[in-house]
Short mmCIF file of the C-alpha atoms (twelve columns), coordinates in Angstrom:
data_MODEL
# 
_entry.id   MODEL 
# 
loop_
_atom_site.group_PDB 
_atom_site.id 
_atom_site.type_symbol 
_atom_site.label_atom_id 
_atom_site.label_alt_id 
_atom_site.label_comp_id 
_atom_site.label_asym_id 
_atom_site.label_seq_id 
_atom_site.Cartn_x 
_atom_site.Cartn_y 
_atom_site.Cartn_z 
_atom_site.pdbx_PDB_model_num 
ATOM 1   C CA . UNK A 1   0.000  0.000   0.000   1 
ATOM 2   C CA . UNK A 2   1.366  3.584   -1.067  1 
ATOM 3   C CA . UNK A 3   -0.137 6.797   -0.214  1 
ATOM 4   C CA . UNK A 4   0.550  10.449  -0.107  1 
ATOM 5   C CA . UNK A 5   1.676  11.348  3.247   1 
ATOM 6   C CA . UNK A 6   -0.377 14.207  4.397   1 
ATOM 7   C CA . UNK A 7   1.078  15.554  8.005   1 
ATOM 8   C CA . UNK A 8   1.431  18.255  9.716   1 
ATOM 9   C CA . UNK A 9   5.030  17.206  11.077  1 
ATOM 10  C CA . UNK A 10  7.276  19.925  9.774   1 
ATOM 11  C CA . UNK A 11  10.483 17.610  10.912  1 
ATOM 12  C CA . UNK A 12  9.411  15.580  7.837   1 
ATOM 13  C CA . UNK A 13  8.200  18.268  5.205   1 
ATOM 14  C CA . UNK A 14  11.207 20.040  5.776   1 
ATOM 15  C CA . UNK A 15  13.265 17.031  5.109   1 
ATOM 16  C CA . UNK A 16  11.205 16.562  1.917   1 
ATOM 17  C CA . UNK A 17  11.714 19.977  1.147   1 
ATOM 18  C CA . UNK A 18  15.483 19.300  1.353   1 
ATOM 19  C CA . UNK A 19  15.631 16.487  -0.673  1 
ATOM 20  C CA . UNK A 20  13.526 18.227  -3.288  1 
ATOM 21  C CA . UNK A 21  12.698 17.192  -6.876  1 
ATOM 22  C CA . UNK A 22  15.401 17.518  -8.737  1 
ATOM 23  C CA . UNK A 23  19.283 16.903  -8.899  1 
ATOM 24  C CA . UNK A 24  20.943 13.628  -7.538  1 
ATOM 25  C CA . UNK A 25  20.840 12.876  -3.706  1 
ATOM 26  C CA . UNK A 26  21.848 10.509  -1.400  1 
ATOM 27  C CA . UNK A 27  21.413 10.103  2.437   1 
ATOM 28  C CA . UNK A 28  24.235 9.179   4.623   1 
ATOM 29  C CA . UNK A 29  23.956 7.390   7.842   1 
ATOM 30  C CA . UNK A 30  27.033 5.565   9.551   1 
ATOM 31  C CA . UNK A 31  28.609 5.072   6.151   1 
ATOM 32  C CA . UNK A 32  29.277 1.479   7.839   1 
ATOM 33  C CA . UNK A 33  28.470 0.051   4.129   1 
ATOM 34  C CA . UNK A 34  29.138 2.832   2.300   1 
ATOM 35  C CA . UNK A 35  30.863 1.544   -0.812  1 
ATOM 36  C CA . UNK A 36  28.083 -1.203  -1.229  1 
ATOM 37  C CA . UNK A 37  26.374 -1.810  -4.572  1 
ATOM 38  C CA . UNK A 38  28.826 0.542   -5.726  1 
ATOM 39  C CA . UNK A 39  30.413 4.474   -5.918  1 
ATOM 40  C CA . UNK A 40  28.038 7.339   -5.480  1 
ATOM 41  C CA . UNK A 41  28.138 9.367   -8.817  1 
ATOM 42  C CA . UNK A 42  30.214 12.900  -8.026  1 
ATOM 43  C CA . UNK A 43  28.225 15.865  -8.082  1 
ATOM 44  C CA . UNK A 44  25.881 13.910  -5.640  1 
ATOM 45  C CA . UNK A 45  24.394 15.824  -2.565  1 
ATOM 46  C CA . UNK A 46  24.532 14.107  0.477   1 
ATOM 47  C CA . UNK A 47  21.910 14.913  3.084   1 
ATOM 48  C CA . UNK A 48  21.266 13.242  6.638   1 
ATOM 49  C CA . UNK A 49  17.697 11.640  6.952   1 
ATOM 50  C CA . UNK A 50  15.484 13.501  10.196  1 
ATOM 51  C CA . UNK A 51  16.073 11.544  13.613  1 
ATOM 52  C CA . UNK A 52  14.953 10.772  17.343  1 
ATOM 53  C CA . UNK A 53  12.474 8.130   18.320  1 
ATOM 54  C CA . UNK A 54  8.936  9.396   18.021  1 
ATOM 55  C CA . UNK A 55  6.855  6.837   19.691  1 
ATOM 56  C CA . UNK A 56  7.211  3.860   21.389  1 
ATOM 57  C CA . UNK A 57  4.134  1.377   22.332  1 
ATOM 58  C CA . UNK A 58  5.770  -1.939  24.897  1 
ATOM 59  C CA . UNK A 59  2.574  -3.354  24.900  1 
ATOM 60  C CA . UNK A 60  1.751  -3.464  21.257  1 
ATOM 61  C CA . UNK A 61  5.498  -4.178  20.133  1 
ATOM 62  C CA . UNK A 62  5.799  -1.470  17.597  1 
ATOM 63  C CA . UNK A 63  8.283  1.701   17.599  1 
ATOM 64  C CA . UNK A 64  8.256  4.847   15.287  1 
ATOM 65  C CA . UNK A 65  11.556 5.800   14.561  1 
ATOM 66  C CA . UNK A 66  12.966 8.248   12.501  1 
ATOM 67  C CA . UNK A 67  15.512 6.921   9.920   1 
ATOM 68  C CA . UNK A 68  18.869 9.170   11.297  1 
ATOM 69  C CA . UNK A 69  18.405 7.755   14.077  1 
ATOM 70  C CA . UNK A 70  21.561 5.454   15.064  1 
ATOM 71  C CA . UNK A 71  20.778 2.191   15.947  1 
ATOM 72  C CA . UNK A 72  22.770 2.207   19.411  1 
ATOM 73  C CA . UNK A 73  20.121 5.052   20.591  1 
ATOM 74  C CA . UNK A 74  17.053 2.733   19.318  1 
ATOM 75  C CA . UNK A 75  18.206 -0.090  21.055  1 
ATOM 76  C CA . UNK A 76  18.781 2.082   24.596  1 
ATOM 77  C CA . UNK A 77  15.412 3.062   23.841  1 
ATOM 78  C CA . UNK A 78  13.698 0.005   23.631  1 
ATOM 79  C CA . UNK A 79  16.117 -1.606  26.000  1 
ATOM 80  C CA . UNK A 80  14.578 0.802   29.027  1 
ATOM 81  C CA . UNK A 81  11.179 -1.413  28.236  1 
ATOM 82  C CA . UNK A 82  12.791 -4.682  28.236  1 
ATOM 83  C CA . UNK A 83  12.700 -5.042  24.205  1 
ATOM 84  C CA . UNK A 84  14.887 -5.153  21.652  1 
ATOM 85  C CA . UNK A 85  14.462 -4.558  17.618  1 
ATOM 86  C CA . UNK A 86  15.675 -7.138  14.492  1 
ATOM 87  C CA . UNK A 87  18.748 -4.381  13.634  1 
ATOM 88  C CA . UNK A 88  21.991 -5.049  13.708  1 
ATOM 89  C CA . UNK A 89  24.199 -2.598  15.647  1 
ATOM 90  C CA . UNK A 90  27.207 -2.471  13.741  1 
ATOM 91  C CA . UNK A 91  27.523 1.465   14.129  1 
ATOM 92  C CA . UNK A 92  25.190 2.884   11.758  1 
ATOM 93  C CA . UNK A 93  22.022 4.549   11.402  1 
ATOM 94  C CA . UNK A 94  18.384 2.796   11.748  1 
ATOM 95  C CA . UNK A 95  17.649 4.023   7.753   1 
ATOM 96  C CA . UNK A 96  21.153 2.555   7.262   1 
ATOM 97  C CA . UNK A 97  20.655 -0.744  8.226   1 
ATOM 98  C CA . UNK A 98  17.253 -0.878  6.471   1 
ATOM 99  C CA . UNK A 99  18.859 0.574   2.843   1 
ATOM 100 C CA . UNK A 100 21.693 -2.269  3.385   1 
ATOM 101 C CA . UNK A 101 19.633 -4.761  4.345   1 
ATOM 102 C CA . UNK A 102 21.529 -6.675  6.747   1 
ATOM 103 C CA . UNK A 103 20.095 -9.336  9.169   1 
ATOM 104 C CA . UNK A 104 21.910 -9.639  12.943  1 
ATOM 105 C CA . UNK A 105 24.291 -12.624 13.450  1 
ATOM 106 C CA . UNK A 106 21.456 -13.228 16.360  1 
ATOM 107 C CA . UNK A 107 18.774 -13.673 13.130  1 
ATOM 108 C CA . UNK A 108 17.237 -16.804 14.254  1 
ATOM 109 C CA . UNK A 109 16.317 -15.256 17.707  1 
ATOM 110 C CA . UNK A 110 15.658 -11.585 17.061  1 
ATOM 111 C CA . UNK A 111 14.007 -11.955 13.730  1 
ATOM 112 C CA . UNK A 112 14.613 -10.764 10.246  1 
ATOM 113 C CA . UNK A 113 14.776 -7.185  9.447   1 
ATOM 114 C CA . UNK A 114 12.940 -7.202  6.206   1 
ATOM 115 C CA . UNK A 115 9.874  -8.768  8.315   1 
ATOM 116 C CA . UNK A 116 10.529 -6.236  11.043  1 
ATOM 117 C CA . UNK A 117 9.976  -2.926  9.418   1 
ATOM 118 C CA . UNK A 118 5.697  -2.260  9.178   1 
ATOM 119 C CA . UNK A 119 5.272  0.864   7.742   1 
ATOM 120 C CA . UNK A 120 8.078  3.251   5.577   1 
ATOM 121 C CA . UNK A 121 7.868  7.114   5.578   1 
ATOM 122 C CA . UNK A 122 10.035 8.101   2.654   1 
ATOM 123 C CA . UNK A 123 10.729 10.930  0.021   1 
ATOM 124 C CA . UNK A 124 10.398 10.189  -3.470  1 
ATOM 125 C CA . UNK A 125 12.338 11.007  -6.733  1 
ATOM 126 C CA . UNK A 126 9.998  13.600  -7.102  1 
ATOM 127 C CA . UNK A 127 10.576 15.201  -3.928  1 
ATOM 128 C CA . UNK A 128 7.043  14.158  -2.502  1 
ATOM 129 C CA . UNK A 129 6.240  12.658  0.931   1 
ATOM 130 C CA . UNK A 130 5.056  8.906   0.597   1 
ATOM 131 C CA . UNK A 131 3.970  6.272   3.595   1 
ATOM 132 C CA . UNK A 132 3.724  2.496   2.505   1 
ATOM 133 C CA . UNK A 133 2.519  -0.014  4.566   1 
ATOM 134 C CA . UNK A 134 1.079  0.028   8.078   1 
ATOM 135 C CA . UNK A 135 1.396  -1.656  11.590  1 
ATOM 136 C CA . UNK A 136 -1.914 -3.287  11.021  1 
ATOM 137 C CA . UNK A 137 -2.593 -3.435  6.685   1 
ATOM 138 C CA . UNK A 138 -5.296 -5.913  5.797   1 
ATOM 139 C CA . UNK A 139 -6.010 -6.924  1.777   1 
ATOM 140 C CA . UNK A 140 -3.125 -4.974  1.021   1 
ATOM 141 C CA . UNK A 141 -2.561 -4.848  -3.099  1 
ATOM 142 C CA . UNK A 142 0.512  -3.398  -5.398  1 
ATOM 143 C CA . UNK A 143 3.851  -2.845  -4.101  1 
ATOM 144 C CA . UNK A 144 4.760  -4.300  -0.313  1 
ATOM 145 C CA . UNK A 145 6.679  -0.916  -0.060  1 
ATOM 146 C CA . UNK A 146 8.453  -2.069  3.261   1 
ATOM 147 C CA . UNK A 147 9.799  -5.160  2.075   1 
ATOM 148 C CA . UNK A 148 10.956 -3.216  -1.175  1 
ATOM 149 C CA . UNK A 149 12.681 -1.048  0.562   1 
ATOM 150 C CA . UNK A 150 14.461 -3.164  2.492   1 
ATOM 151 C CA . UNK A 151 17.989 -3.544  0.821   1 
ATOM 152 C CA . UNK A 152 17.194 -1.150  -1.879  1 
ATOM 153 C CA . UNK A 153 20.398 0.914   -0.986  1 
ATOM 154 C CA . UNK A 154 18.226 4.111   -1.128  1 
ATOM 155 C CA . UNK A 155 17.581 3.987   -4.504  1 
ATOM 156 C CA . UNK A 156 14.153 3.743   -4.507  1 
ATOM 157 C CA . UNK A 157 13.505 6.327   -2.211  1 
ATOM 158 C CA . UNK A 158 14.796 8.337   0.860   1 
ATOM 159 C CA . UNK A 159 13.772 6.706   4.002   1 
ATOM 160 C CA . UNK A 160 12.945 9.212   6.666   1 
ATOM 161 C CA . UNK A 161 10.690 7.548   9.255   1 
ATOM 162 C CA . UNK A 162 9.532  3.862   10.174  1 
ATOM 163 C CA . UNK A 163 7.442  2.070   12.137  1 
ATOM 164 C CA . UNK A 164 9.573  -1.339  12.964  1 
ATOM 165 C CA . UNK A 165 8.064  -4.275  14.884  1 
ATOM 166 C CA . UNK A 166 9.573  -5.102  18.442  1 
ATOM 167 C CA . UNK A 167 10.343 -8.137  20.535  1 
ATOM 168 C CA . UNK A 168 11.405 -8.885  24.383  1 
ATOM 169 C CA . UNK A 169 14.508 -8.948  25.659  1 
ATOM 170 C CA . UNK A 170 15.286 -13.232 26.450  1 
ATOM 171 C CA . UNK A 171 16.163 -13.359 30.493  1 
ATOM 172 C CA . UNK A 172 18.934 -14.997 29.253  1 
ATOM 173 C CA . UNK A 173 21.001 -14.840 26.199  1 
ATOM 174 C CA . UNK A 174 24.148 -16.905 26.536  1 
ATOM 175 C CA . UNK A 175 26.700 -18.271 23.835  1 
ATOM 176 C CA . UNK A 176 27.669 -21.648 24.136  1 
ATOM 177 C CA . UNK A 177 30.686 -23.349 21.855  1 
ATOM 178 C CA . UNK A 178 31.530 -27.091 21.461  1 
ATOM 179 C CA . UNK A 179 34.193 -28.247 19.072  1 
ATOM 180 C CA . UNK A 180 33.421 -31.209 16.843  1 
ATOM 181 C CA . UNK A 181 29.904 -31.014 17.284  1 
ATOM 182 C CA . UNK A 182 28.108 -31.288 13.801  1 
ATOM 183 C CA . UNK A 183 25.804 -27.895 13.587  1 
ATOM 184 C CA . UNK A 184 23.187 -28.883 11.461  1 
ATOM 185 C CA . UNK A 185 22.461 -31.407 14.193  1 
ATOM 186 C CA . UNK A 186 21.202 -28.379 16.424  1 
ATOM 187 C CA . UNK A 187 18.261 -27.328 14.171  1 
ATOM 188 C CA . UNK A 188 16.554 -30.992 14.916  1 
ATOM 189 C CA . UNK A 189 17.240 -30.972 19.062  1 
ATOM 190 C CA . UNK A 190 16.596 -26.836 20.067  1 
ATOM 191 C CA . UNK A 191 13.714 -25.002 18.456  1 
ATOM 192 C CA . UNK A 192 14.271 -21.637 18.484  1 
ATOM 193 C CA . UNK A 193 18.176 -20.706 19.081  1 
ATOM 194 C CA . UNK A 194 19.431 -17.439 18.433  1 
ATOM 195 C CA . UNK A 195 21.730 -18.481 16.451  1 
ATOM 196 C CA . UNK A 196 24.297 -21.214 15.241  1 
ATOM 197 C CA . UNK A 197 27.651 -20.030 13.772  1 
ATOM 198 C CA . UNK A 198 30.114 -22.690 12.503  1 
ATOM 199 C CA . UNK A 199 33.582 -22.191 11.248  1 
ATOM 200 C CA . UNK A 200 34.467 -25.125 10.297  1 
ATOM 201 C CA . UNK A 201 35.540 -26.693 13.858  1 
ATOM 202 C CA . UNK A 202 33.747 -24.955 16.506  1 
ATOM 203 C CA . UNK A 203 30.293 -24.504 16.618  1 
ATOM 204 C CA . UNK A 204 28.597 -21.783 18.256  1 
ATOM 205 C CA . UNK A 205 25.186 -21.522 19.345  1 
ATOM 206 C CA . UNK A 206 23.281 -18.765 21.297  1 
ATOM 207 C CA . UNK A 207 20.403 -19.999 23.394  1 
ATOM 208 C CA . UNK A 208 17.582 -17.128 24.965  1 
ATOM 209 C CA . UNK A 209 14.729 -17.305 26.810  1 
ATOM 210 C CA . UNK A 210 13.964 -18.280 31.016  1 
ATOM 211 C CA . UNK A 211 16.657 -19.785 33.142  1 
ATOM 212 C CA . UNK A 212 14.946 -22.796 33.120  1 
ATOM 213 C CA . UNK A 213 14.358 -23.027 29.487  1 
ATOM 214 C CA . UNK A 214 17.900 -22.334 28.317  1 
ATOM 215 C CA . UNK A 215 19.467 -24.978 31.424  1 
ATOM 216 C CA . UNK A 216 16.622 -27.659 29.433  1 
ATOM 217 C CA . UNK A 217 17.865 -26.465 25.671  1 
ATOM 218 C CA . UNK A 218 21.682 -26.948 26.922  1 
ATOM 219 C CA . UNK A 219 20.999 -30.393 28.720  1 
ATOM 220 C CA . UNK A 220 19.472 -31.459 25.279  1 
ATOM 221 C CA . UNK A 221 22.739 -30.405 23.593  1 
ATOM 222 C CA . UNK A 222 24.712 -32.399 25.997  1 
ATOM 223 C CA . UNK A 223 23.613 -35.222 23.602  1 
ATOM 224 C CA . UNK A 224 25.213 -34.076 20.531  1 
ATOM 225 C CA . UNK A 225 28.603 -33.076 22.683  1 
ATOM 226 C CA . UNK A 226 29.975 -30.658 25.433  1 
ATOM 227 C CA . UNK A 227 28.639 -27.219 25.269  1 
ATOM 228 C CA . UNK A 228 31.282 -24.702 26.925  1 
ATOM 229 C CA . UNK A 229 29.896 -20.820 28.081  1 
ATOM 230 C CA . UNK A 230 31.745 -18.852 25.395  1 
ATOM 231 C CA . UNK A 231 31.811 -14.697 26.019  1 
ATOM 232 C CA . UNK A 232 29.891 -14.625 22.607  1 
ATOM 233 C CA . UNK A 233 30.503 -15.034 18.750  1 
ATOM 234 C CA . UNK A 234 33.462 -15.342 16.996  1 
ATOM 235 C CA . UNK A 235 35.247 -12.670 14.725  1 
ATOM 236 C CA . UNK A 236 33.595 -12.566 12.096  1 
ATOM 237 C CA . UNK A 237 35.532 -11.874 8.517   1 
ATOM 238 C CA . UNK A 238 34.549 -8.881  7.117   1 
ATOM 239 C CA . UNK A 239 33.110 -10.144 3.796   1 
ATOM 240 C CA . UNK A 240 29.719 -11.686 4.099   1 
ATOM 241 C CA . UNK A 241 28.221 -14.465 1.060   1 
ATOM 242 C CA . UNK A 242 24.998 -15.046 0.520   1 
ATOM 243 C CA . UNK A 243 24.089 -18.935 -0.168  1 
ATOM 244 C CA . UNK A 244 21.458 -21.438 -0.427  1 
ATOM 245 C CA . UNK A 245 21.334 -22.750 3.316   1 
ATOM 246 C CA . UNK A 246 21.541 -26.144 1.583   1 
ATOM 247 C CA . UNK A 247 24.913 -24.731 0.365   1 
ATOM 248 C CA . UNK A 248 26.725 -24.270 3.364   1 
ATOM 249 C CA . UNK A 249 27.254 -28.845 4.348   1 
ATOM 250 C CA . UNK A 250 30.105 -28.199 1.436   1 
ATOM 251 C CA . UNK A 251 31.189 -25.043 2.062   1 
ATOM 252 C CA . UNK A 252 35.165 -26.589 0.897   1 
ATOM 253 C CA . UNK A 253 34.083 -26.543 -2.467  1 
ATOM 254 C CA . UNK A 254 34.112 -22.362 -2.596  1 
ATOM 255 C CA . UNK A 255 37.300 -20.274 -2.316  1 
ATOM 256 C CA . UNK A 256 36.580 -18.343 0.798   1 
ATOM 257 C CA . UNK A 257 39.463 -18.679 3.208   1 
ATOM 258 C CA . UNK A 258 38.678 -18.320 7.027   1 
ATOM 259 C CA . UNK A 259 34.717 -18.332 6.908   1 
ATOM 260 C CA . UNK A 260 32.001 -17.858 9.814   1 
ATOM 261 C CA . UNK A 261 28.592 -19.643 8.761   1 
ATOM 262 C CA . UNK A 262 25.620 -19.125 9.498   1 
ATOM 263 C CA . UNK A 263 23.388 -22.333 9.691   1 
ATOM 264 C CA . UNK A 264 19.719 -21.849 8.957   1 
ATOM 265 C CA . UNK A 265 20.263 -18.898 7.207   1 
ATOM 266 C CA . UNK A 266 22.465 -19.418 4.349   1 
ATOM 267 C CA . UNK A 267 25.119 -16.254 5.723   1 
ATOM 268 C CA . UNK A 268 28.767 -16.986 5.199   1 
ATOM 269 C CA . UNK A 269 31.414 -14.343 6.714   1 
ATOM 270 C CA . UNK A 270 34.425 -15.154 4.775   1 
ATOM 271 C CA . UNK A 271 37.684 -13.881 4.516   1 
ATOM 272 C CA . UNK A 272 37.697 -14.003 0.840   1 
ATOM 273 C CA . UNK A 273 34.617 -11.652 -1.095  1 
ATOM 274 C CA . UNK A 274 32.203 -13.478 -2.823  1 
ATOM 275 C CA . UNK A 275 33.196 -13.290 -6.700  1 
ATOM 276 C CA . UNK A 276 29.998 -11.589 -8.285  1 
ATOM 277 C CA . UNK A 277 27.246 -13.799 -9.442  1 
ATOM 278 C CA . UNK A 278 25.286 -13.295 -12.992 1 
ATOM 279 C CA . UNK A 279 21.836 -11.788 -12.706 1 
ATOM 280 C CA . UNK A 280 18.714 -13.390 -14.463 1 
ATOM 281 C CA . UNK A 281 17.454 -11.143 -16.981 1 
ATOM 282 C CA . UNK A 282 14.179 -11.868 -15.191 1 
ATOM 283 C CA . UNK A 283 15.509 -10.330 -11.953 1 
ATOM 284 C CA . UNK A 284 17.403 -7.292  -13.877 1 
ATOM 285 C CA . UNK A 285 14.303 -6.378  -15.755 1 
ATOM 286 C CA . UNK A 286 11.848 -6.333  -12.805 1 
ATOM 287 C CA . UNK A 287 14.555 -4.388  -10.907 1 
ATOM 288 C CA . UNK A 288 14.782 -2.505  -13.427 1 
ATOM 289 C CA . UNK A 289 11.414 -1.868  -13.919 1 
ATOM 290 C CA . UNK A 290 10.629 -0.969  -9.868  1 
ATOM 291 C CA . UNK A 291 13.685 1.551   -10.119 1 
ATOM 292 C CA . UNK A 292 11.720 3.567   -13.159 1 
ATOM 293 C CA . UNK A 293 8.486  2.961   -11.350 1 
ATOM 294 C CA . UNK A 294 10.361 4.795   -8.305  1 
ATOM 295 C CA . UNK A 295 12.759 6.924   -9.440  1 
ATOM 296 C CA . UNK A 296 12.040 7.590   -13.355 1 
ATOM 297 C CA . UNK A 297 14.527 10.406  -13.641 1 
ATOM 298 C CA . UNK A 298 17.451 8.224   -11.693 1 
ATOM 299 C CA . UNK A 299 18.228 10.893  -9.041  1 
ATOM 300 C CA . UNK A 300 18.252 8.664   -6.081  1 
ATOM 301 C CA . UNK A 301 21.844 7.245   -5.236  1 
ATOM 302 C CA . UNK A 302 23.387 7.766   -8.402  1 
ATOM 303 C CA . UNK A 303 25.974 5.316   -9.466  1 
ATOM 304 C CA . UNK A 304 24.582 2.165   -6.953  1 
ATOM 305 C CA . UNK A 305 22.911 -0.392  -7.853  1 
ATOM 306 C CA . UNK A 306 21.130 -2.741  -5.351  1 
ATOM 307 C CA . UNK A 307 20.555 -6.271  -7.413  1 
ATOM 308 C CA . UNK A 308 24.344 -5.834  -8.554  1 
ATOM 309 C CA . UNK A 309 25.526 -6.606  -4.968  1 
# 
């Protein structure tokens, strides 16, 4: 669902007054992933998206959040109410980590963020103020603006306020690591982990929830092998794969050096970059095709390109 945004919030029709409607532009958070999906063209202006928290509502698990917000002050936000949000804090901005896309290594447990974020606020190419989605849409039809948004490296639009979904804070959340231990065996004994990380010796798994729940989900791993407290993850390399889940039981077979996997989710943090893949002329034309629906004049984020990553 897409709609004119009619408000009376001047934090947000001064912002689209900023952007404008014409002339590239580009928003800067963090620049944490700057680079990504390529160069911004020169001559581009750079403008910071609106920020603060707006509203938060515990009880119904949603936050409004404006997108120059960084994600550290969202989470000691939520934190003070015992919840948490599906973005990764790696030092960026909340519209940051929605343009890039990113899930937490903690996926599994805290959810994913393309399933997090409800409702976008955003300018578009033509300098107009645009909501899509909504905390509570029903027979929704056309775009799933959110969801589109989500990874689009701001090139369909600039993000400027969202409404994400929330989740408690586990009691616990405590990493465990056991060498040896076949991680694809952990999916069939615990349920829910936060996560399971392998890199090839050790695996690591992160188990939430009541005292008594995590002591039974760690006496059911006993079975598999001896689960040690670890202090939390491992490093993880600093160039990230994407794979079929399926892919990552012969993970020898790619050229990746020192890798990190994610099981379940098909994540791989490798020491190596992944060598680019061909796109599908299917998936360059409908890409294609949302960035002219979007963006016809192809001011947004000059020179990046989000299905090239």
């Amino acid at each position: 669902m897409t709609a004119p945004l009619l408000t009376s919030d001047k934090v947000l029709t001064e912002f689209a007054v900023e952007v404008g409607e014409s002339g590239p532009i580009a928003i800067e958070g963090g620049r944490t992933r700057w680079t990504r999906g390529g160069t911004l063209a020169k001559g581009t202006r750079v403008l910071k998206a609106p920020s603060g928290v707006v509203d938060f509502q515990p009880d119904e698990m949603i936050v409004i959040v404006r997108a120059g917000t960084t994600v550290s002050e969202l989470d000691e936000a939520l934190a003070a109410q015992g919840q948490r949000s599906a973005l990764p804090n790696r030092g960026g901005t909340v519209g940051g980590a929605l343009a890039v896309g990113e899930n937490d290594v903690a996926v599994l447990g805290k959810g994913m963020v393309r399933t997090s974020l409800l409702e976008v606020r955003y300018v578009s190419g033509e300098g107009k103020l645009i909501r899509g989605g909504g905390p509570t849409v029903k027979n929704v039809t056309g775009f799933d603006i959110p969801r589109i948004m989500v990874g689009s490296l701001g090139t369909l639009g600039c993000i400027a306020e969202v409404i994400l979904r929330t989740n408690p804070i586990p009691a616990v959340s405590q990493w465990y690591e056991a060498s040896g231990v076949d991680p694809f065996d952990i999916r069939d004994v615990i349920l829910r982990p936060g996560a399971i990380l392998w890199n090839g010796s050790t695996t690591y798994v992160l188990l939430e929830g009541h005292a008594v729940d995590v002591a039974d989900q760690l006496h059911d791993l006993s079975h598999l092998g001896r689960f040690l407290e670890s202090e939390g993850p491992p490093e993880l390399p600093q160039h990230r794969w994407s794979l079929a889940p399926s892919d990552l039981r012969t993970l020898n077979r790619f050229d990746m050096g020192l890798f990190v996997a994610s099981i379940g989710v098909g994540v791989v943090y490798a020491e190596k970059p992944q060598p680019r893949r061909d796109v599908s002329d299917a998936v360059r034309q409908v890409s294609e095709r949302l960035k002219t629906n979007f963006d016809p004049t192809a001011r947004l984020n000059p020179g990046r390109c989000a299905w090239r990553v």
